[in-house]
Residue, then its C-alpha position, 0 to 999 in steps of 0.5 A: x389347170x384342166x389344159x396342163x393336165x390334158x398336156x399331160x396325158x398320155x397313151x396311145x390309145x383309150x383310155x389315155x393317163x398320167x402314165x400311158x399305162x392303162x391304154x388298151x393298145x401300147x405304141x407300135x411296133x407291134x409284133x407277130x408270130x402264128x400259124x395261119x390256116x387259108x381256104x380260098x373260094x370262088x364267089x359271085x363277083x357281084x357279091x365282092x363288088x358290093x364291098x368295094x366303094x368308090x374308087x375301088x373296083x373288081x381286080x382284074x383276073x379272079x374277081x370273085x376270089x375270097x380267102x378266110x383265114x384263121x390265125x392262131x397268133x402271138x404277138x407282142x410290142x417294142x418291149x416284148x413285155x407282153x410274152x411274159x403276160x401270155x393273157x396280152x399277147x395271144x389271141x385268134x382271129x378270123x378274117x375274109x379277105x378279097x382283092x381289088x383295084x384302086x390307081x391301077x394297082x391291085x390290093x388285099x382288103x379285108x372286108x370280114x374280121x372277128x378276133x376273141x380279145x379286145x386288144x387286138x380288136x382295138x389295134x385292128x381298128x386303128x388300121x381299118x380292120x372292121x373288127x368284131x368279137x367272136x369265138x374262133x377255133x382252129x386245129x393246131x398240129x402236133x409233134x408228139x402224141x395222137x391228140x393232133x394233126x402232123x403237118x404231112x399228107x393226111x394232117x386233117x384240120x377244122x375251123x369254126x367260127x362264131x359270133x354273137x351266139x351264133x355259128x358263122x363259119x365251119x371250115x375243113x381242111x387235109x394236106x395233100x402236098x407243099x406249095x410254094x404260097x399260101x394262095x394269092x387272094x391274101x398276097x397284096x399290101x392291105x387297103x381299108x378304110x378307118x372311119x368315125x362317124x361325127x358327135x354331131x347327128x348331121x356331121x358325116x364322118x369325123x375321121x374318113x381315111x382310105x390307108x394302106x399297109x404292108x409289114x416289114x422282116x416277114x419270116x414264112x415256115x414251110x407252106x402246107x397245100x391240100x383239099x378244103x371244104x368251107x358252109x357259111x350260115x346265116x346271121x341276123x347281124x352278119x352278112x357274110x353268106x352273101x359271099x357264098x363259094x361257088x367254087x374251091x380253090x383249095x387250102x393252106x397252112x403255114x407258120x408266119x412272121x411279121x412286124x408293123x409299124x405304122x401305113x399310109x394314108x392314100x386319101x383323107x375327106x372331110x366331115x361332109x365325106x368330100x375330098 
């Protein structure tokens, strides 16, 4: 009886049932829509290595390159059901992404990520994102009124970031210009690792997977460049000033459009961590 129920079960992800209905991530596809802040820095290479495991390595050019990136989202599955729920469909996050180099190709990693709901916490899990929770904020421009920034030269805009009672990040940002690309340390397919350590003590990891990813019928709004400013600050639990910036790059804003549904796996051990 017990194994025709399991049969039965259902949900893509936690907490699986009868219906599907009470996971807390529906199926893919999943859909997004959102307006995205970039500052990207220079770091000590050696502090980028240190986030990179075998095989992974230093890109080539720029290594010490970082980007953290608010993004203010909306988003939503096949059904789009979520947009009329807005509780389940907006969300903000913020990410630290660096680059690096596997087979000869050079990838995007994010190596830092706290976002403000659960869902988007858990999705990100599934694809390798070590997400965490946290309190995010960033200055959304306007059309109308004063309470806001034009997307013009002069739009000033801040950032914050916090987490487990602490502020992590403070961020600034003013348009000079347009660009053509938001930055480039961002610019590549995603490589992560999903990882689950074993039930057992002494059994490794039940899951260990080296993915990668990229979305699909991306849509881009005008690209918004300027002078950025960025002070990380210590944590008990987070490492993240070990990433310090020796030197700015500059600052991006921009609208941005994506969809998902679904990776590749590049390569997959067993419980004792071996190919």
């Amino acid at each position: 009886m017990l194994d025709r129920m399991a049969d039965n079960i259902s949900g893509f992800m936690f907490p699986r049932s009868a219906t599907g209905r009470s996971s807390i991530v529906p199926s893919p596809p999943w859909h997004y829509s959102g307006q995205m802040l970039t500052i990207e820095y220079r770091a000590d290479p050696a502090a980028v290595a240190e986030l990179l495991p075998a095989p992974l390595s230093l890109a080539d050019v720029d290594p010490g390159a970082v980007a953290v990136i608010w993004a203010d989202w909306q988003s939503c599955s096949g059904g789009f059901e979520e947009l009329l729920d807005p509780v389940r469909s907006q969300y903000v996050e913020t990410f630290v992404v660096v680059r690096c180099r596997y087979r000869g190709e050079t990838y995007s990693r994010c190596v830092y990520i706290w976002v403000d709901k659960d869902f988007a916490m858990v999705r990100g899990h599934h694809q390798g994102y070590p997400k965490k929770l946290g309190e995010l904020y960033l200055t959304r421009p306007v059309n109308v009124g004063r309470a806001g920034p034009r997307l013009q030269p002069g739009g000033r805009f801040g950032a914050t970031c916090s987490a487990s009672g602490r502020r992590l990040i403070d961020a600034a940002f003013t348009i000079t210009g347009t660009a053509e690309t938001a930055g480039f340390v961002n610019g590549h397919p995603m490589l992560h690792h999903r990882y689950m350590p074993a039930i057992e003590r002494a059994g490794g990891d039940s899951l260990d997977e080296l993915v990668t990813m990229r979305g699909y019928d991306g849509e881009v709004g005008p690209c918004f460049s300027g002078e950025a400013t960025i002070a990380l600050y210590e944590s008990p639990v987070e490492e993240l000033t070990r990433l310090a910036p020796i030197e700015m790059i500059g600052g991006f804003w921009r609208e941005v459009g994506i969809s998902w549904n679904g990776g590749s796996t590049l390569e997959r051990h067993n419980l004792a961590g071996q190919p």
